[in-house]
N, C-alpha and C positions, 0 to 999 in steps of 0.2 A: 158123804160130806165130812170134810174135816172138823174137828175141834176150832180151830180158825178160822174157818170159813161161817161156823154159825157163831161163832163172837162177833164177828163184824155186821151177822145180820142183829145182834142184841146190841151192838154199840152204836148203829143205824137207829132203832128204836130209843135206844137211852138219851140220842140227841133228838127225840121228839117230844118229851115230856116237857122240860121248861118252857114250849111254849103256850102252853097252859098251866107253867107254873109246878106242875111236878115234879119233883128231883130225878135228875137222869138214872136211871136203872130200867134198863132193857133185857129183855129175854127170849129167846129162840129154841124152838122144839122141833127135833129131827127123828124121825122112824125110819129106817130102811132106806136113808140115801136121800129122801124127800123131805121140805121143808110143811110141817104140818100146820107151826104156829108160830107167831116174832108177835110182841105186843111191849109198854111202856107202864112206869107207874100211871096212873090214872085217880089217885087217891084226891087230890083236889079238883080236878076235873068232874067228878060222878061223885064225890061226898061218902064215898062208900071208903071205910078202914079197910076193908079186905083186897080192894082194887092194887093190888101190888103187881108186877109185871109177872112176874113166876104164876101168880092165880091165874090170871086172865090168859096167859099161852097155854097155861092146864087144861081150861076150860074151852078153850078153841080148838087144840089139839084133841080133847077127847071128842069133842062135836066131830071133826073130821075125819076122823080113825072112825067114829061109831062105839067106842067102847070109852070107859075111863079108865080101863087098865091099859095103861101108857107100854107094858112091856116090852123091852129092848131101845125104847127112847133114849134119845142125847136129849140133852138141857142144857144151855148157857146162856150164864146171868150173868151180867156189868159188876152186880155185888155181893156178895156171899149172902144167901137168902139167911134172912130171919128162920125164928123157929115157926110161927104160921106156916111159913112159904116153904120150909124145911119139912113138915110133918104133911101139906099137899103133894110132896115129890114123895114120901115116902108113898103115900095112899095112893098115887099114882101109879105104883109097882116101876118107878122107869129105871132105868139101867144104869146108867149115866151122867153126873154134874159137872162140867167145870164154869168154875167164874173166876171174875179178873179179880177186884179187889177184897181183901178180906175185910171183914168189916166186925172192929175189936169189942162195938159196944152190942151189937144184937145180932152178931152171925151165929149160926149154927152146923153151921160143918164143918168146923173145926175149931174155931175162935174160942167160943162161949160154953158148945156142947158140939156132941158129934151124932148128930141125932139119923144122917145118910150111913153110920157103919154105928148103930148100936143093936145088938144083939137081940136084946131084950125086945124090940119091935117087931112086927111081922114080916118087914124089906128091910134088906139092904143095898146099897147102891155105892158104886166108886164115885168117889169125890176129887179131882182135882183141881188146886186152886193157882192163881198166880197168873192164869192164862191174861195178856195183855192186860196187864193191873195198874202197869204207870197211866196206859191214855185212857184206861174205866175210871182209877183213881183223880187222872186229873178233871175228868169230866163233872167229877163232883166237887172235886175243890174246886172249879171256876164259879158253879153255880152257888154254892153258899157262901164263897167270898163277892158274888157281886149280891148278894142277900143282906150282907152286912153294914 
């Protein structure tokens, strides 16, 4: 499975949050060719702070692998995960991130911190960022401009 082809299933997902009101960011988890996990913010939906799309495909995918060591996994996210969602892909052990839009106030894989290539952790994982960033970016600026 390409880089591309699991953006589109995270950007599939990112336009399913706002209709319960949570901001688009979607995310999709690949092993070995096969799609394990795609999920959406879910933070207003279920009340829960940690319901971020990156947790919740973590948590699927490890359900359906049978382990939580994600190893050799792809990830792709609509937005540069936070450091929560940063430090779950680390613990993850997975291989692999790229996401669309960078995200200047609370990204972590490159923005704020580089917490997928720091050293001093236990994992390291490649990071690419930029992948289809205009239509992840504009999917969040439609939604907080009609918020306002």
């Amino acid at each position: 499975m390409t880089d591309s082809e699991l953006m589109e299933l995270a950007l599939t997902e990112a336009r399913a949050a706002p209709t319960h009101g949570d901001v688009p960011v979607g995310a999709a988890v690949a092993l070995d060719g096969r799609v394990l996990a795609r999920r959406h913010n879910e933070r207003e939906r279920t009340g829960d702070p940690t319901a971020h799309a990156e947790i919740l495909a973590l948590r699927d995918a490890a359900e359906r692998a049978g382990s939580w060591r994600l190893a050799g996994a792809a990830v792709a996210v609509t937005l540069e995960p936070c450091p929560m969602c940063a430090g779950a892909l680390v613990q993850a052990r997975v291989a692999r991130v790229v996401y669309g839009a960078a995200d200047p106030k609370a990204g972590a894989l490159g923005s704020l911190y580089n917490l997928g290539s720091d050293p001093r952790l236990n994992h390291e994982f490649e990071v690419a960022g930029g992948l289809m960033a205009d239509e992840c970016r504009a999917l969040l600026s439609d939604f907080f401009a009609a918020r306002r």
